[in-house]
Each structure stands twice: as C-alpha cells, then as structure tokens.
C-alpha positions as CSV (number, residue, x, y, z in Angstrom):
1,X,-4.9,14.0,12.8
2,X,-8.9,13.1,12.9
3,X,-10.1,10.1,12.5
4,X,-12.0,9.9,9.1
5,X,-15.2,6.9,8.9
6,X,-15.6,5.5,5.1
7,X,-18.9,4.0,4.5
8,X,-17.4,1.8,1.4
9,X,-13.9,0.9,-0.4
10,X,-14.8,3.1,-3.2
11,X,-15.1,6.1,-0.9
12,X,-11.7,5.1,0.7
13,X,-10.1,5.1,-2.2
14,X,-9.2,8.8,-3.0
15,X,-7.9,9.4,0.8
16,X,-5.8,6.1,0.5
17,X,-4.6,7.3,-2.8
18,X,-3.8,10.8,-1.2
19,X,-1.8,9.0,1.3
20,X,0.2,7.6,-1.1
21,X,1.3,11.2,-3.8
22,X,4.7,10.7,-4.2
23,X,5.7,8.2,-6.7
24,X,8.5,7.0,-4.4
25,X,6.4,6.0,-1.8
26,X,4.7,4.1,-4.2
27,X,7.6,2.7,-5.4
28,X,8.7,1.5,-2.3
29,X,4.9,-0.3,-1.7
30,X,5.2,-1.9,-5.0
31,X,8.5,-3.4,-4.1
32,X,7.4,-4.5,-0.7
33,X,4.2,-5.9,-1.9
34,X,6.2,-7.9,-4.9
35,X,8.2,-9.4,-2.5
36,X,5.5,-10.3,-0.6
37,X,4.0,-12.7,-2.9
38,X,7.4,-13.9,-3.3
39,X,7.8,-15.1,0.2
40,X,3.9,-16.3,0.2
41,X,4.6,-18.5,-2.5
42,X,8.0,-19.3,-1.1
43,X,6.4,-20.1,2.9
44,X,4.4,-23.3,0.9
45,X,7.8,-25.0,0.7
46,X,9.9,-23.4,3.6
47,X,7.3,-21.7,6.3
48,X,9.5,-20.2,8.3
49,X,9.7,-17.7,5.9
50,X,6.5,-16.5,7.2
51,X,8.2,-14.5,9.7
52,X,9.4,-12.3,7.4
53,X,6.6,-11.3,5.5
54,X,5.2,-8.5,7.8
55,X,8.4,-7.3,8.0
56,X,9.1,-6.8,4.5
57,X,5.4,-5.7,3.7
58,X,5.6,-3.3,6.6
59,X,9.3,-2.6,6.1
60,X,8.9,-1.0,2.6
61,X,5.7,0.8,3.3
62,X,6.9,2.9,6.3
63,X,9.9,3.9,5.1
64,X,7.8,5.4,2.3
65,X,5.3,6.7,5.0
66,X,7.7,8.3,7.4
67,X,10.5,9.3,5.1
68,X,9.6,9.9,2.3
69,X,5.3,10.9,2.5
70,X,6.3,12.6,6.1
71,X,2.6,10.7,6.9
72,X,1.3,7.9,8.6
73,X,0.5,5.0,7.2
74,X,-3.3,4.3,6.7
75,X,-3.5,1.1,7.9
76,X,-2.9,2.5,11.7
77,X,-6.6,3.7,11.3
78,X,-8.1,1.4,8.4
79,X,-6.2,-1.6,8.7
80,X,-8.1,-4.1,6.2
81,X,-9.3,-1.1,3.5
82,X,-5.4,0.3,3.7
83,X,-4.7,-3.8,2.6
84,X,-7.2,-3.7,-0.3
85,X,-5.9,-0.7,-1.2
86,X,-2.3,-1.9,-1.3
87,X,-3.3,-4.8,-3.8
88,X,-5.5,-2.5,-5.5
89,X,-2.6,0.0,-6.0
90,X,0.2,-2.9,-7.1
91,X,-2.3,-4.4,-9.2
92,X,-3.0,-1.3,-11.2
93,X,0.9,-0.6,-11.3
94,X,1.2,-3.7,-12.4
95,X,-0.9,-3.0,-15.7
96,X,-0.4,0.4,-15.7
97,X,-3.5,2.0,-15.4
98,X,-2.9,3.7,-11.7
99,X,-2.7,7.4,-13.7
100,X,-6.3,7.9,-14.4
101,X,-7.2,6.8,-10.4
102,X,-4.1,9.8,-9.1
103,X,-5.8,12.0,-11.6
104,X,-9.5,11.9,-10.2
105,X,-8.1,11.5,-6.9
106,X,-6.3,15.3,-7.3
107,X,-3.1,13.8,-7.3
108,X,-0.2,15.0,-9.9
C-alpha cells in the first residue's frame, strides 16, 4: 500500500473515513474510544490504570481493522490525524451526525 501525504485534516478526512466503511468497525472504535475516557477520568484517582488505556484504545480498533475492515489501521502511517479522526468520528456518533460525512466521503 502507498504512502498517501495530506496537506490538512480536512483533506484526511475522506481517506480516514474510507478506512473506517463498515459500521462494525466503527462500532468497535466507538466502544474503544468510550472506554477510553472512562479510564482517563478513572487514571486521576487510580493511575495505574493508565496502562491499560492503549490497550483498550488499540484493542478495539484493530480488531475492527484486521478482522473485520481486512485493512490497516491509519494511524500506522498518520498517527496524530488517525487520533483526531478517531475523536472526530465518536464525537459525531455521539450526536449523530456521522451520515452526511460517509455520504460525501462515498461511503454507504
């Protein structure tokens, strides 16, 4: 797979989104990314939960990835865009307003 170079977020967007098509995967990032927070905010009183952040965040998003997408993940080539994306993605599944963003992005 070639390496692709985005100039901005915006233009990272679609090809993060395309990385993510099936709603499982997406799913599965939603629920790892939840349960990231969880630990965050639970780390302030206990820290050595801190350990198991990147494994759960991780955990969840490459099952998706290698299981169920049959791709890599993005943040092997764009690590900190593939993060914002992440956020980006559970905060508009959050709300629900991720449709219109598949939709432009060719995805459904």
């Amino acid at each position: 797979m070639e390496y692709r170079k985005f100039e901005t977020f915006e233009a990272f967007w679609p090809y993060y989104l395309s990385e993510h098509a099936k709603t499982l995967n997406r799913r599965l990032h939603f629920i790892g990314t939840s349960l990231v927070i969880a630990l965050a905010f639970t780390a302030l009183a206990e820290p050595s939960v801190l350990i198991a952040i990147p494994l759960v965040g991780y955990g969840f998003a490459w099952v998706g990835h290698f299981i169920i997408e049959r791709n890599r993940p993005a943040t092997f080539k764009h690590p900190l865009w593939s993060l914002f994306g992440d956020f980006r993605m559970f905060g508009l599944m959050l709300i629900g307003r991720l449709e219109p963003h598949l939709e432009r992005a060719g995805i459904r």
